[in-house]
C-alpha positions as a Python dict, from the first residue, in 0.01 Angstrom:
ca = {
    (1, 'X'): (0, 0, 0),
    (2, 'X'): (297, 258, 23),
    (3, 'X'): (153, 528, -132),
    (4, 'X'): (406, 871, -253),
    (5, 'X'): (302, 1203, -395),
    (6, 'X'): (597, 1296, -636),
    (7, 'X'): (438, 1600, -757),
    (8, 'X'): (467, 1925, -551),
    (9, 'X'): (119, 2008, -617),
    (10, 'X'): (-12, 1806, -285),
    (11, 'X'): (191, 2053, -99),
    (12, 'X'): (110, 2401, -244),
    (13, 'X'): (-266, 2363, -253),
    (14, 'X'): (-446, 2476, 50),
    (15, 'X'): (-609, 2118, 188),
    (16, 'X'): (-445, 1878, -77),
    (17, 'X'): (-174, 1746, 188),
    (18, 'X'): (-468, 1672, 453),
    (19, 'X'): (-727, 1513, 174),
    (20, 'X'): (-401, 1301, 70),
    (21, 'X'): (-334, 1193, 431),
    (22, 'X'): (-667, 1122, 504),
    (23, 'X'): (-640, 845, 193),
    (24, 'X'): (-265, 697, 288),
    (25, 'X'): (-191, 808, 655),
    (26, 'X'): (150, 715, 598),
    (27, 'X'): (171, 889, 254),
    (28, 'X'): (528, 1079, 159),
    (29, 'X'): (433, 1412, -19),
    (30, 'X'): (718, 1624, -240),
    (31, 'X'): (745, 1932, -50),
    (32, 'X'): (933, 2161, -291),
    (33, 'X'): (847, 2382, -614),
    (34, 'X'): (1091, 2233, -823),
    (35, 'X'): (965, 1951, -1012),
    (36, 'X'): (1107, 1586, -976),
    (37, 'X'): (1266, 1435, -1269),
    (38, 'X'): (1532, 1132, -1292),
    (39, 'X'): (1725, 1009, -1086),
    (40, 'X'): (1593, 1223, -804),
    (41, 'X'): (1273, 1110, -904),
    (42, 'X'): (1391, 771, -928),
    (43, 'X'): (1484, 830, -516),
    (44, 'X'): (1210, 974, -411),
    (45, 'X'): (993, 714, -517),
    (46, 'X'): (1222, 400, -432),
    (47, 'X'): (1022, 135, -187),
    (48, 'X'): (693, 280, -304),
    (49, 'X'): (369, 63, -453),
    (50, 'X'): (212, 382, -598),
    (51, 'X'): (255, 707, -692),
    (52, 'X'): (60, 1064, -780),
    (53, 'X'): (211, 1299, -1027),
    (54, 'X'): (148, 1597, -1271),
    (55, 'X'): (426, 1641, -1538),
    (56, 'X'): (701, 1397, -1404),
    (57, 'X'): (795, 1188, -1640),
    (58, 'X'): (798, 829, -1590),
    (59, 'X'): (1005, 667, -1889),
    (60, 'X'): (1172, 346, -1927),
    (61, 'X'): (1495, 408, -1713),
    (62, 'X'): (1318, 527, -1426),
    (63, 'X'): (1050, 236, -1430),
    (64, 'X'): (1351, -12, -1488),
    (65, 'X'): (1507, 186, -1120),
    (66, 'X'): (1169, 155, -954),
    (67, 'X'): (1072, -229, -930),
    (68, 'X'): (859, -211, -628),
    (69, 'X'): (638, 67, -812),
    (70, 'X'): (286, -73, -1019),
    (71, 'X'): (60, 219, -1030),
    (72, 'X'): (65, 578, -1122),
    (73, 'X'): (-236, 814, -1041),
    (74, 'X'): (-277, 1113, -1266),
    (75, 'X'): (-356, 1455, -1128),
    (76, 'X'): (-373, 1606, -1507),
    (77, 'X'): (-567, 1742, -1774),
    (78, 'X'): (-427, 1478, -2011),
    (79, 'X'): (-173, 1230, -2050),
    (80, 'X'): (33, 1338, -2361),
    (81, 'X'): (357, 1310, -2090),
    (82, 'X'): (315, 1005, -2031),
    (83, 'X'): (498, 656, -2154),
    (84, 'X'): (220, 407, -2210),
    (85, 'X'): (441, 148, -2363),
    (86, 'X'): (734, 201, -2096),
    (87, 'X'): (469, 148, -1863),
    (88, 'X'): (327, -174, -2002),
    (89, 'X'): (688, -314, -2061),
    (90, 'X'): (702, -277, -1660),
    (91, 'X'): (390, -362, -1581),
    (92, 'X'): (270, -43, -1406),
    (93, 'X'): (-91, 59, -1408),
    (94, 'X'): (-189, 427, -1486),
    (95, 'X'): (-499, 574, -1342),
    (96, 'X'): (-642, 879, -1480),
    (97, 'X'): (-981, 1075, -1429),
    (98, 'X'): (-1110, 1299, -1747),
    (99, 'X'): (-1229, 1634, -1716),
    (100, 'X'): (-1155, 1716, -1342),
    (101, 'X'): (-1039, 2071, -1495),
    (102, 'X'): (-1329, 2149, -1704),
    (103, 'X'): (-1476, 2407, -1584),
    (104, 'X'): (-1172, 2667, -1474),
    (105, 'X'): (-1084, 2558, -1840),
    (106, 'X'): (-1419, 2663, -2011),
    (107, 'X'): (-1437, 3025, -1782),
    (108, 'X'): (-1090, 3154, -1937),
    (109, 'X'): (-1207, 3033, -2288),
    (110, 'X'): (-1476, 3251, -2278),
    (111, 'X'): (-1322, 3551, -2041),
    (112, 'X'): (-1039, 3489, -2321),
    (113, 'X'): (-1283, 3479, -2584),
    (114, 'X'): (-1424, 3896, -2498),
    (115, 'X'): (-1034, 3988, -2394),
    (116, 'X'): (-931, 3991, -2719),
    (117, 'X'): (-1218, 4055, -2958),
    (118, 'X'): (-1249, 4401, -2680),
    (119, 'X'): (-849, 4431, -2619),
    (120, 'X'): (-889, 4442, -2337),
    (121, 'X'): (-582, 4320, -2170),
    (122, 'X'): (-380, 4624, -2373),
    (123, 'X'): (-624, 4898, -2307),
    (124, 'X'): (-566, 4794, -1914),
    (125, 'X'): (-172, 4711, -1978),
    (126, 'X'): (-228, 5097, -2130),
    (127, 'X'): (-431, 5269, -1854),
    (128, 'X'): (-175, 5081, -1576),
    (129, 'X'): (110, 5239, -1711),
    (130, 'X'): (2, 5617, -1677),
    (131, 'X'): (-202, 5603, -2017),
    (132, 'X'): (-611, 5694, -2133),
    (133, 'X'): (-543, 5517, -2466),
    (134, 'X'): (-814, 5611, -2737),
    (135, 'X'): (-1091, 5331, -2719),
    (136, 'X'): (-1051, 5207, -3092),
    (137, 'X'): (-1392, 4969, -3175),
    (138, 'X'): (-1368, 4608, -3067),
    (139, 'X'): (-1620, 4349, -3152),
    (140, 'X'): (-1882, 4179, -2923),
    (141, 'X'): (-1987, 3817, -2905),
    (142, 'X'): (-2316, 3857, -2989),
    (143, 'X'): (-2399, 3739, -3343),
    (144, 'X'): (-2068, 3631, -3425),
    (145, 'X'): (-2001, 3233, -3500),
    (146, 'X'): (-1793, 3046, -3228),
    (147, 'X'): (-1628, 2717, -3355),
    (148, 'X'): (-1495, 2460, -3117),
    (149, 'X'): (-1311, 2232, -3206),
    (150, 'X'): (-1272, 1897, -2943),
    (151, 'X'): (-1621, 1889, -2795),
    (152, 'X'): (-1531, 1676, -2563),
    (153, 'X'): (-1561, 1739, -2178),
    (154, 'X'): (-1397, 2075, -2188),
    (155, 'X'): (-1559, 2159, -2523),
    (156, 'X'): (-1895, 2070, -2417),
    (157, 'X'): (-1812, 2326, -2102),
    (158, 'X'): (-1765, 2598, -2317),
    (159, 'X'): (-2074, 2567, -2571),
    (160, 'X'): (-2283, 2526, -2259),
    (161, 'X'): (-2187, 2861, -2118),
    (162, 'X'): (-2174, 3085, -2418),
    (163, 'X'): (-2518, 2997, -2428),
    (164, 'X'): (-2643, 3363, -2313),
    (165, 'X'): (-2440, 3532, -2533),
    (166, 'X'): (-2633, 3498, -2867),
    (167, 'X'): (-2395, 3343, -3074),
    (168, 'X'): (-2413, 3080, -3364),
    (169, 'X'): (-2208, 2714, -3196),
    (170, 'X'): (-2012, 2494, -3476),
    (171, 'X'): (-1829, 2217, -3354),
    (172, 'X'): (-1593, 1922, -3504),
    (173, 'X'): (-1516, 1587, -3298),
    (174, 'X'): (-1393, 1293, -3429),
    (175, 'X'): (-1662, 1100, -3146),
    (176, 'X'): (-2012, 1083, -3222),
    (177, 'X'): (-2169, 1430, -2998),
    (178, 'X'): (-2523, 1464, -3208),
    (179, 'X'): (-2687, 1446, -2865),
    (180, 'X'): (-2517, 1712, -2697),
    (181, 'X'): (-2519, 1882, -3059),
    (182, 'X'): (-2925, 1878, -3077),
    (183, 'X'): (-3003, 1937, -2730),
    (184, 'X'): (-2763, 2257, -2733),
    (185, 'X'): (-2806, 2405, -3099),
    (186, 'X'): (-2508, 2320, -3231),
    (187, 'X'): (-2401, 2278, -3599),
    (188, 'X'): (-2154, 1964, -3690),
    (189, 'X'): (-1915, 2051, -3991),
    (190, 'X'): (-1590, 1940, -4075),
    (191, 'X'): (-1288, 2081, -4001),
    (192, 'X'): (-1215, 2297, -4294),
    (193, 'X'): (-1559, 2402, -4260),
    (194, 'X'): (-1521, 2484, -3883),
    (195, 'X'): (-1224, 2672, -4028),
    (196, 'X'): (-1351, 2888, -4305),
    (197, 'X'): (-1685, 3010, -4094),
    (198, 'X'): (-1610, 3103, -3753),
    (199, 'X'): (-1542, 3392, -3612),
    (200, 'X'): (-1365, 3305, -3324),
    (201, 'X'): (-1176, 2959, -3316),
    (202, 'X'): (-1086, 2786, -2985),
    (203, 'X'): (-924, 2492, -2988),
    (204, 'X'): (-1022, 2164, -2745),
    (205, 'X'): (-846, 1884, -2850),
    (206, 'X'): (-613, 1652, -2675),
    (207, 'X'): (-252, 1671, -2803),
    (208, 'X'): (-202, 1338, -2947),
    (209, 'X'): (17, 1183, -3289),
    (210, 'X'): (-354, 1304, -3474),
    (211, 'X'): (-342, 1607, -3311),
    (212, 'X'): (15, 1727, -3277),
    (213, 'X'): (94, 1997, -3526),
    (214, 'X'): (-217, 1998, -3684),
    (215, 'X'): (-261, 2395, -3717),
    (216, 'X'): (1, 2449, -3933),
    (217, 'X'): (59, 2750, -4182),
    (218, 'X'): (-155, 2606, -4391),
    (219, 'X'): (-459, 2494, -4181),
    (220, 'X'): (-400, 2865, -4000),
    (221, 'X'): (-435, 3021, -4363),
    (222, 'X'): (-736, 2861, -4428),
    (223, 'X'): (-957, 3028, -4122),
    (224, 'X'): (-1191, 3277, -4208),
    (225, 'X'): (-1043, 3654, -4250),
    (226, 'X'): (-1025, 3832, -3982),
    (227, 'X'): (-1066, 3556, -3765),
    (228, 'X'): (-961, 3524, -3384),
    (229, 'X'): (-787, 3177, -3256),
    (230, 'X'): (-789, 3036, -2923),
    (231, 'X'): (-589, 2787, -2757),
    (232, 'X'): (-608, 2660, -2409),
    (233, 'X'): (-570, 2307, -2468),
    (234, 'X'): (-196, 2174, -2530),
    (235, 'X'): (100, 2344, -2759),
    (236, 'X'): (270, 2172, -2990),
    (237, 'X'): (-63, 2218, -3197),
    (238, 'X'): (-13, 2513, -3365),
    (239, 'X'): (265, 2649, -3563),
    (240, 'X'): (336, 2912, -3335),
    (241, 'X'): (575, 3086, -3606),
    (242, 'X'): (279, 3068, -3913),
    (243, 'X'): (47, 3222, -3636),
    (244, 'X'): (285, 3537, -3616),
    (245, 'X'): (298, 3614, -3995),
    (246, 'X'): (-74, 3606, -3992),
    (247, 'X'): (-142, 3782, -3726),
    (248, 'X'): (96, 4030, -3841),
    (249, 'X'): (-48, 4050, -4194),
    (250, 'X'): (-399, 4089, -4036),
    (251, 'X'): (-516, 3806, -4215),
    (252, 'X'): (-615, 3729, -3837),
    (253, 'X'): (-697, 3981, -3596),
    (254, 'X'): (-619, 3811, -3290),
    (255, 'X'): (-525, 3539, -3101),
    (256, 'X'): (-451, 3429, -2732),
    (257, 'X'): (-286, 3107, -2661),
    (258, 'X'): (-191, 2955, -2283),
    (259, 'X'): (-16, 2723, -2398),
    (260, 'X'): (354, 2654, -2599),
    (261, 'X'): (566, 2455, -2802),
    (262, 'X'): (874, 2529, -2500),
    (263, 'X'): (746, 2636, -2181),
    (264, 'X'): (826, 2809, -2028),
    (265, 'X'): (769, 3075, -2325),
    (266, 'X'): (1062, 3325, -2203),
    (267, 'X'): (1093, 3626, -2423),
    (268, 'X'): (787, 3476, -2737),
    (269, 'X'): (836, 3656, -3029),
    (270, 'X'): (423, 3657, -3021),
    (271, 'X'): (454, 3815, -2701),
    (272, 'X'): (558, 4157, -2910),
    (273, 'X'): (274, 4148, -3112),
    (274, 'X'): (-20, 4397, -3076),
    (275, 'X'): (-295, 4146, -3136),
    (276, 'X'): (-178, 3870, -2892),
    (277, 'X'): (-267, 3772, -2561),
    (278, 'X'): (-36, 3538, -2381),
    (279, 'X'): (-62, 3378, -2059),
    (280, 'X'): (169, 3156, -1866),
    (281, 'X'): (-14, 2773, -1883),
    (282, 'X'): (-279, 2863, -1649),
    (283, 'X'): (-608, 2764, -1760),
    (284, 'X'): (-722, 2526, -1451),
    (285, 'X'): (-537, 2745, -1219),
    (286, 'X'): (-799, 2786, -958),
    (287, 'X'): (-816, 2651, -592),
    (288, 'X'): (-1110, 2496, -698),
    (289, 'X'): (-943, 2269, -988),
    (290, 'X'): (-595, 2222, -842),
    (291, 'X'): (-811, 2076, -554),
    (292, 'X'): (-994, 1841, -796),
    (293, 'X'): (-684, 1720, -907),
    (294, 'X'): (-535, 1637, -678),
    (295, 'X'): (-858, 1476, -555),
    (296, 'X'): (-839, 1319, -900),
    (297, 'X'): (-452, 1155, -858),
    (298, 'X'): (-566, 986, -549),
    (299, 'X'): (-835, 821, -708),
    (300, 'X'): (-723, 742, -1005),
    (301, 'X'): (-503, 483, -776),
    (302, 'X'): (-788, 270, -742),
    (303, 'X'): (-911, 251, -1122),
    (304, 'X'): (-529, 230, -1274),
    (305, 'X'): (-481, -59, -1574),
    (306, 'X'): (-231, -143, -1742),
    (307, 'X'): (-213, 121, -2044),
    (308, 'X'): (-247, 18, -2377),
    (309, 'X'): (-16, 181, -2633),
    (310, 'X'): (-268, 392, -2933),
    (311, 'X'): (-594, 345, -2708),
    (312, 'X'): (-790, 614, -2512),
    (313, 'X'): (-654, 840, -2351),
    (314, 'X'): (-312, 708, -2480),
    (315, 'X'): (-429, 758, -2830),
}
């Protein structure tokens, strides 16, 4: 099988070009930052069986350019990018390996998690720029009410490790978790439950037609006063505008999202906000993950199927 890695991250992670090689001797690997898309996509991957990517985006005219090509190995987090029908019109098998990210995923929750209920990040932003700002009262963990909501393979992560910090776990998932739920402590509710009573919100879900703009204005109005919201998972979940009025009328006192409606987020209007804590799309940004990725991608080859439009993961 010719075998192509369209996606630059085979090349920019320390070992991925060797444990690619070691696969497909004969493998062709992108070698540049800049991502691949259309009809330099469509040329990079001409004569190919099979190909890795990240975000490139494999849509009906550059399936219908690429007849040799029948399977696609995914080296992401999820597959909300992808074209599941395009794909099934052409015949081309998608391979894709849950939770490879997990962990790096579940450490920034929770490092994200103290950041902002401490401020943190602005006390340091402060103290970098010549500063000793005064060290106004945060809030710790301990006590408090975490809600999670998507307790899925990253959500289970991050329930398992706040663990030590003495805290009270509510969850929602539309898949049946009581297991994991009575072997770990945690408290099912539903969502406007999960809403009203926690503390600190982070979000787990998988963006998805369910999913996508669920935390609108109105869902955002509904969490608990005072409330901090987390989201590491995908944008184009949350109404990024609604979360700056309340955040600005203190009806929440925080929130940190990695993750955008447009990325990249260039000049966020959130970014000017006191309470916020933005970072650039970077929650499985470790050697580590990128690794397992990539890892991921190349065996994802061998387990491809024919995707099925409205069916996990393309649900």
């Amino acid at each position: 099988m010719r075998v192509v890695a369209a996606s630059s991250l085979y090349h920019f992670v320390p070992g991925a070009t060797e444990l690619f090689h070691k696969s497909y001797p004969d493998a062709k690997i992108w070698d540049k930052k800049e991502a691949l898309e259309g009809d330099d996509l469509i040329e990079f991957c001409k004569g190919y069986d099979a190909a890795c990517i990240t975000q490139e985006r494999f849509d009906d005219y550059v399936l219908s350019n690429l007849p040799e090509l029948k399977i696609l190995g995914m080296c992401t987090a999820g597959v909300d990018h992808m074209f599941p029908a395009d794909c099934k019109k052409h015949g081309v098998k998608v391979g894709w390996i849950g939770g490879v990210n997990k962990i790096a995923v579940a450490e920034m929750t929770i490092s994200q998690m103290v950041n902002i209920v401490r401020d943190l990040y602005h006390l340091s932003e402060q103290t970098h720029n010549g500063r000793w700002p005064f060290r106004r009262g945060g809030i710790r963990l301990h006590g408090k009410t975490i809600g999670i909501h998507g307790c899925g393979n990253i959500g289970k992560e991050v329930a398992i490790r706040l663990a030590g910090f003495g805290v009270k776990i509510i969850a929602n998932d539309r898949e049946d978790r009581s297991d994991f739920y009575a072997e770990h402590g945690i408290e099912s509710v539903s969502p406007e439950e999960l809403w009203a009573r926690s503390d600190i919100l982070t979000n787990h879900l998988p963006l998805n037609e369910t999913t996508r703009d669920l935390y609108t204005g109105e869902v955002l109005d509904q969490m608990k006063p005072g409330s901090y919201l987390i989201n590491i998972a995908r944008g184009n979940m949350v109404d990024e505008e609604a979360l700056a009025e309340l955040l600005k009328s203190g009806h929440l006192a925080g929130a940190t999202l990695d993750v955008y409606a447009v990325e990249p987020a260039i000049d966020h209007p959130l970014f000017e906000l006191e309470n916020f804590i933005g970072t650039p799309h970077c929650g499985s940004a470790t050697i580590e993950d990128f690794l397992a990725m990539a890892e991921a991608g190349i065996n994802a080859i061998d387990i491809a199927t024919i995707p099925e439009p409205g069916m996990y993961p393309f649900d």
